[in-house]
Structures are given as C-alpha cells and as structure tokens.
N, C-alpha and C positions, 0 to 999 in steps of 0.2 A: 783164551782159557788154557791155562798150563794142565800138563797131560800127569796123570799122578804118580807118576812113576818119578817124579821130580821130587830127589831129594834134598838135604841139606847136612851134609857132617859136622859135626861139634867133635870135637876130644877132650876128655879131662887133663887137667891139670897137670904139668909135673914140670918144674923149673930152677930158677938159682932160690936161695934164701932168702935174700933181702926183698923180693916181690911175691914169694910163693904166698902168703896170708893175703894179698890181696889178690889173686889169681884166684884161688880159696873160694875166695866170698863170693866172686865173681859167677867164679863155676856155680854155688850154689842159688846166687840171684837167678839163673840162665835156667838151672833147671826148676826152677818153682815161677819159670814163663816172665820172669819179671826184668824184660832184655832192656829197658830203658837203665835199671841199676848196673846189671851186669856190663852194657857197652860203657858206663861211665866210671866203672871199676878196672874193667880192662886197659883205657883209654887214662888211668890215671897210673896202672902197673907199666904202659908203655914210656909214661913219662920215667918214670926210675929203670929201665930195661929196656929203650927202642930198638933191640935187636933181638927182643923174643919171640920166638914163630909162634907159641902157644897163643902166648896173648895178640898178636895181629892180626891170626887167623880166626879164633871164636870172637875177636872184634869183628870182625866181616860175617860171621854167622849171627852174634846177636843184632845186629843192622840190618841184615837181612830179614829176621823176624821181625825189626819195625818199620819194614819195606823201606828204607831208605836205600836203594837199590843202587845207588850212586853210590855211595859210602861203603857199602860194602864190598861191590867190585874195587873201590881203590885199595880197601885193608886187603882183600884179597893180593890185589898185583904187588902190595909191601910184601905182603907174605911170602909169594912168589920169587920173590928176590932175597931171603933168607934162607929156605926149603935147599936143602941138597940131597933130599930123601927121595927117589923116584915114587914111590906111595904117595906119600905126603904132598909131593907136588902133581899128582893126579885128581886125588882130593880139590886142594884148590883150583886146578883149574875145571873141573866140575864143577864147584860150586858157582864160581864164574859164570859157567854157561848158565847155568839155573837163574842168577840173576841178570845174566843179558835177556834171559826166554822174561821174565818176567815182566822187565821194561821195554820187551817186545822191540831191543836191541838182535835182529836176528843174525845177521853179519858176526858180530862178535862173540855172539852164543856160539854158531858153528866153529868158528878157528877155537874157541874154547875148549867145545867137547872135542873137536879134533886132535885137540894138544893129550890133553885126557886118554884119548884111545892109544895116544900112541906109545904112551908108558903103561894101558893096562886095558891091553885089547879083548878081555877076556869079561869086559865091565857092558852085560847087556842095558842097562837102564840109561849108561852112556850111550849105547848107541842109537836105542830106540829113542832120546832124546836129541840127537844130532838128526836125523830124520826128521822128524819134528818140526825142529828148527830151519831147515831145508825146506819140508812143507809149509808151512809158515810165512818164509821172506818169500816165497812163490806168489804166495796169495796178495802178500804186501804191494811185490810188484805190479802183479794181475789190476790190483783196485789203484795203483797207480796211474796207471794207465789207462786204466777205464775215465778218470778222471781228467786225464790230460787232453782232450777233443779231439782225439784223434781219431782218423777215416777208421769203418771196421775190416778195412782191406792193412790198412799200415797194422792197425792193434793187433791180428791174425797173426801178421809175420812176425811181427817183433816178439810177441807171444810165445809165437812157434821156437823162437832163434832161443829165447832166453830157460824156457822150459827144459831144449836140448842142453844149454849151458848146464844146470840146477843139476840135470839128471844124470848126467858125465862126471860131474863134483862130486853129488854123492856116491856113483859110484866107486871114483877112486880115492875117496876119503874113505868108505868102508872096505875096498880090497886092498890101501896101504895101514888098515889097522890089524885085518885078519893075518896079514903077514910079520906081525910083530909078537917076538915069543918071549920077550921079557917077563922073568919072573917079579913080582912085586911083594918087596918085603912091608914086616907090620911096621905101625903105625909109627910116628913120630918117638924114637925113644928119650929117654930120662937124661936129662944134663946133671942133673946130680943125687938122683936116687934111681937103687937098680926097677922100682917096681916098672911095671909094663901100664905104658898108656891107651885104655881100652878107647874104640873107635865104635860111635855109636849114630846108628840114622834115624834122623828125626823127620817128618811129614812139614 
C-alpha cells in the first residue's frame, strides 16, 4: 500500500506552435480525469515534436494515472534525457520513484528518490518516501527469505547482515541529501511564450 504522501506532478502546457493545440486538448482531456484521451493526444503531439519535455513528461503522468506503470517510468526516463532544468528534473525522477513504489519496484524507487534529493533536498515527501521505500524492499527481502527454507539460525544472520546493510544506506542516502544546498529554480519555462508554467500536485 503506497503511503499518501505519494504524489504525482503534471505541468500545463506551453510549447512550439505547430503542436501547442494538441498539447491544449491534451492538458484539458488530463484534467477532466480522462487520461486514456490525454496519453493518446500527447503521444500523437510527440509524434510532430519528439523532443518535447512537456509532452513526454505528462505522457508519463497520464500513464501513470492508468497505472500502466511500465509506460510511464519509460516516458519518464525519455523525459529525463531532455530535462536540463534541475527542478524539472527533480520532478521526474520523483515521479519515477512513485511509479517504482507502485509496481513495488523497490531498488529503483530508492536510487529514484535519491536522485531527486539530491537536486532538491529540502523536498520532505521525497524523503519520507525514500524511507519507505527502504522499509519496503526490507520487508521484500525479509518474505524472501522466509520462503527460501532456510535454517532459522542461517535466516537470523542473514537477516542481521542485510537489515545493517538497508540501515547504513539510508542513513547515508539522507545525510548526503541534507548536505546539498542547491537552490531549485521554477518549473519548466516557456519555449515560445513568456507566460510562466504553473506546477501543480495531484493525489
């Protein structure tokens, strides 16, 4: 069960011309919950523009709202690879994490929100999320194990050995986030109009 602190970022709109009207529609399919239009509206503005962050990234947001969690983490890591914004690319790999936690991908959730903190260490819901996800793959382990017939002298120690590993990690994944003092500027701006791209979290 994901913890509710688990969010998901979408941004509106703001791009070239020649795709802006279908980005448009898109945004408004997305907000009237109707992510099946919106992913195939984004997904057709990618085809005239595949190197739009806007559209790659609320392609992974609306996917995620139809839990295709696979799909999403991918538009996500495209995204990732267009992002030169340290914001922006905080964002995504948040959201990342959120959809590793989901598909109860715990491994990849964590290096996710660790990427995350480390451009904007100041983001508690990332953190209490990586945590999480740390407690989590423990438990994963834990029932692994229990399952694998193993004496409950071997399961003890291995137990012991990997619990010390989990607890060492997170501690030095949250005391090399606290020491990061990057400022993080707003949201994805405008490639061809001045307005400002508002940044909004949804449940």
């Amino acid at each position: 069960m994901l913890p509710t602190i688990c969010l998901i970022f979408f941004i509106s709109t703001s791009s070239a011309q020649n795709v802006n009207k279908i980005l448009n529609d898109a945004d408004k399919q997305y907000q009237k919950s109707e992510y099946l239009n919106a992913s195939k509206l984004y997904e057709e503005a990618l085809k005239k523009s595949s190197m739009d962050l806007t559209a790659q990234y609320n392609l992974g947001v609306a996917r995620f709202r139809l839990n295709e969690t696979e799909g999403a983490t991918e538009a996500f890591k495209k995204a990732l690879s267009l992002s030169k914004d340290k914001s922006m690319s905080a964002k995504i790999f948040y959201n990342s994490g959120v959809a590793f936690l989901k598909s109860a991908n715990y491994p990849e959730a964590i290096t996710a929100f660790r990427n995350a903190m480390k451009l904007n260490s100041e983001d508690r819901d990332c953190r209490e999320n990586l945590q999480f996800a740390i407690n989590q793959y423990k438990k994963q382990l834990n029932q692994k194990q229990q399952n694998s017939g193993m004496s409950p002298k071997e399961l003890k120690e291995q137990q012991k050995s990997e619990q010390k590993l989990s607890k060492q990690a997170a501690e030095k994944i949250l005391q090399s986030a606290q020491q990061e003092e990057s400022r993080i500027r707003d949201s994805l701006r405008s490639k061809k109009s001045s307005r400002q791209n508002s940044a909004t979290k949804n449940w």
